[in-house]
N, C-alpha and C positions, 0 to 999 in steps of 0.2 A: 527639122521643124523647130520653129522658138514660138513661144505663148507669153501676150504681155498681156497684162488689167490696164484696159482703158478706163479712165477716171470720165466721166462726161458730165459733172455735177452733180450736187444733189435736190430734190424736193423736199416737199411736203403733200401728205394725205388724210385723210379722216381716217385716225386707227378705227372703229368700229367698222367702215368701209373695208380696209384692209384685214381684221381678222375677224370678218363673218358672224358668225353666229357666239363666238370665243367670247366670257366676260373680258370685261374691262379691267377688273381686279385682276385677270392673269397676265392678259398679254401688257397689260401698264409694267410687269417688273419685268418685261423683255427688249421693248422699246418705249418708252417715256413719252407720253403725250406733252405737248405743250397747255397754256390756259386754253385755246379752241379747239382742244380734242386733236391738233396734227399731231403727227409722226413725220420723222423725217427720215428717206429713204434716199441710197444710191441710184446710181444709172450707170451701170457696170457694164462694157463691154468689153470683148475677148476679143484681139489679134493675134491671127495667126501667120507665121512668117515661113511659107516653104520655098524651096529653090528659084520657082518661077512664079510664085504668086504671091500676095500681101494680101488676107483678107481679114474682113471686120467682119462682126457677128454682131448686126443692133448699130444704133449708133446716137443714142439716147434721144433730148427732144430738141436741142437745139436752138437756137435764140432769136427764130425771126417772129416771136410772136405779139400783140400789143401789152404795154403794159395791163391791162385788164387781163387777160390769160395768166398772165408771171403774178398775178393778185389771188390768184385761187391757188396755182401752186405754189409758190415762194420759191424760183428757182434761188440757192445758196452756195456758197463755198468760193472755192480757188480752182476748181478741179472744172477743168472744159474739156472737148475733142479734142481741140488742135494743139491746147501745151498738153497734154498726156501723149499723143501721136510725136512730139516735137521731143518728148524725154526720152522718148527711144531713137533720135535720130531722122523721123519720118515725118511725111505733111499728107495730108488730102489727096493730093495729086499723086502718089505712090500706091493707093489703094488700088488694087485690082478688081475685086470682089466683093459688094458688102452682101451678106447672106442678112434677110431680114425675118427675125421670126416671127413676128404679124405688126401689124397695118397701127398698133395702139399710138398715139403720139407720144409716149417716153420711149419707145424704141424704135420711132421711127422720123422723128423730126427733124432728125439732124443730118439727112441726108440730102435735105433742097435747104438753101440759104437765100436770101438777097444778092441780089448780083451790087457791084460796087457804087451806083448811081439810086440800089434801092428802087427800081424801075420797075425789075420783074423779077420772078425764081428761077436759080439755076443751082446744078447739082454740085453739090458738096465733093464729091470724090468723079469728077469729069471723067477721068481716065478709066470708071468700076462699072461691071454689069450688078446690077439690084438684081438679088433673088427673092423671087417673094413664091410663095405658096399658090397655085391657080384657084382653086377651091376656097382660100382664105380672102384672096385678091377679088375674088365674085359678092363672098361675104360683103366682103367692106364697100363693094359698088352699091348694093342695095344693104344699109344697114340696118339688124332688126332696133327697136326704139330704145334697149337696153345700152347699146354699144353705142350709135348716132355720133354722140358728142365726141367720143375718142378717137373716130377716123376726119380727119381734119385735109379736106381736099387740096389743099396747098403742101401739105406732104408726101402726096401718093401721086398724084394727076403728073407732076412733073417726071414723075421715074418713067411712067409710058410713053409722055409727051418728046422724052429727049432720043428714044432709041433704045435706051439702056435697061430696060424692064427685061429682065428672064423668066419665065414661070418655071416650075417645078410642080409636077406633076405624079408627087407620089413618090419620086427616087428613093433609093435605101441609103444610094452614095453620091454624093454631089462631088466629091472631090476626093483622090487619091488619100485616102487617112480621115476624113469626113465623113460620115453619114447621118443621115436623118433619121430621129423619131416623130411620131406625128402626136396631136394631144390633141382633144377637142372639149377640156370641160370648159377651161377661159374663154375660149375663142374655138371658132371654125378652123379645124386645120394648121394650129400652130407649130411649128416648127424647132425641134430640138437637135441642135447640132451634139454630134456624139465625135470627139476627138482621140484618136488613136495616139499618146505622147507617150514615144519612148516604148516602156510595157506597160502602160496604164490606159487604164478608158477616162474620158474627161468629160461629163454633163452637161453644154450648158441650158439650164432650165428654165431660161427667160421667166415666164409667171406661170408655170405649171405649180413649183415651188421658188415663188420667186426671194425667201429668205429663209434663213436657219431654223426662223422662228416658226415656218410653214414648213416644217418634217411632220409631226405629228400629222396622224390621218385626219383628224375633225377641223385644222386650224387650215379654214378654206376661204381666200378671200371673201365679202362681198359683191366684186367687180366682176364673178366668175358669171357666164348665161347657164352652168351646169353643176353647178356643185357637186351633186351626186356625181358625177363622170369626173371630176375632178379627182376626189375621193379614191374613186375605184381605181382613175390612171395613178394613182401613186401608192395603192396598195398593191398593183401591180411591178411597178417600177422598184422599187422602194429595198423589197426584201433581196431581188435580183442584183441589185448595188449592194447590197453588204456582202454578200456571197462572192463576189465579181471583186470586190475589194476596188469601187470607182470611187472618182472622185466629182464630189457634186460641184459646178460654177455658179453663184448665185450672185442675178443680175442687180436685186434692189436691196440684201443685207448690207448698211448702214456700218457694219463693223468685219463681220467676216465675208472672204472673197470666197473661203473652197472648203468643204468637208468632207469625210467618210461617216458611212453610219453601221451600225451594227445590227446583228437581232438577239433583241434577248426575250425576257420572260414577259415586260411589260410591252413590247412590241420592238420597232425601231428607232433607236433612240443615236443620237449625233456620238460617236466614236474622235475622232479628232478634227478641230479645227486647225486651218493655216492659210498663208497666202499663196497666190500662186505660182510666186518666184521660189518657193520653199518645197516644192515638188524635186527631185531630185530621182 
């Protein structure tokens, strides 16, 4: 098995959005607001390369959308799907697999594209079955009024539409060295791929804690439907990974890819960071 960091660009969001109820005076010395109060976050996703399959985990938001959309986020950078997939040798079309941890449009836009004439939508990775969550996938068909604006039906309708939708239904292990956790303070049913590399355990925690900056137990998005359940899935999770000695993937830190944490006397607190080509 090989693990690479897909770059898929960066945003921007309302830090107050982003770290909940947290003043501004703390999380300002973590990530630097711009003059309108953004932050600017990654869209970090994980490929995994086994014997007989190629899969993606997310596959950030992707650029079919109008300039008005890309006005609220500020999509930036150098970093897209296809030159991050192409730095390792690979294209779209090599994808087997994309394992989708929920329905949000930063992790899931970039799997339908414009077709070449701009006519209609077609899938980004032809050749891949989309895993999505069924209980998540229900979620997103009737949206409660918090979520609405994030499931964006030019994202989801086409993975159905083409054949290539898979549910998951609860599994433990979707794939030989793969398994899933489930989380439901963000979202319904979200989906955490748990990677067996080498002798290590590997995270990825899409927006359970979607950065370094969100270890701390009270530092809970805004965007969550549950905070409280957020909260407790990571005081759950949390001390189990220090003992376990894992390593965390985090989808939206801006600077670090991968962590461990420790427990100490003020609770758990980040142990080292590194990238995830630095795993060994």
């Amino acid at each position: 098995m090989k693990l690479y960091s897909i770059n898929t660009g960066h945003f921007k969001l309302d830090g107050g959005a982003m770290f909940g109820v947290v003043p501004k005076s703390l999380w300002q010395k973590q990530n630097p607001a711009d003059e309108n109060n953004m932050c600017s976050w990654a869209m970090r996703c994980l490929l995994i390369e086994t014997e007989d399959r190629l899969i993606l985990v997310d596959n950030g938001m992707g650029n079919k959308q109008d300039d008005k959309f890309f006005g609220y986020y500020y999509l930036h950078g150098e970093d897209s799907l296809t030159k991050s997939l192409a730095k390792y040798g690979f294209s779209p079309t090599d994808i087997t697999d994309n394992i989708v941890t929920h329905l949000h449009f930063d992790h899931c836009g970039g799997g339908v594209q414009w077709n070449a004439d701009r006519t209609k939508y077609e899938l980004t990775f032809p050749n891949a079955n989309y895993w999505v969550n069924r209980q998540h996938w229900d979620a997103a068909m009737q949206p409660n009024p918090r979520e609405k604006a994030s499931f964006l039906k030019e994202n989801i309708l086409p993975m159905q539409e083409s054949g290539h939708l898979k549910f998951v239904n609860g599994e433990k292990e979707l794939f030989p060295g793969i398994s899933l956790l489930y989380s439901n303070g963000h979202t319904d049913a979200m989906m955490l791929p748990v990677i067996q590399y080498q002798d290590k355990k590997i995270i990825f925690l899409a927006d359970l804690i979607p950065s370094s900056y969100h270890v701390p137990t009270a530092w809970v998005m805004g965007y969550d439907i549950r905070p409280l359940q957020t909260m407790e899935e990571k005081l759950n999770l949390l001390p189990q990974c220090a003992e376990e000695g894992s390593i965390l993937f985090f989808e939206h830190d801006p600077v670090t890819e991968c962590c461990t944490v420790e427990n100490t006397e003020r609770g758990i607190k980040i142990k080292d960071r590194f990238a995830l080509n630095e795993i060994r």
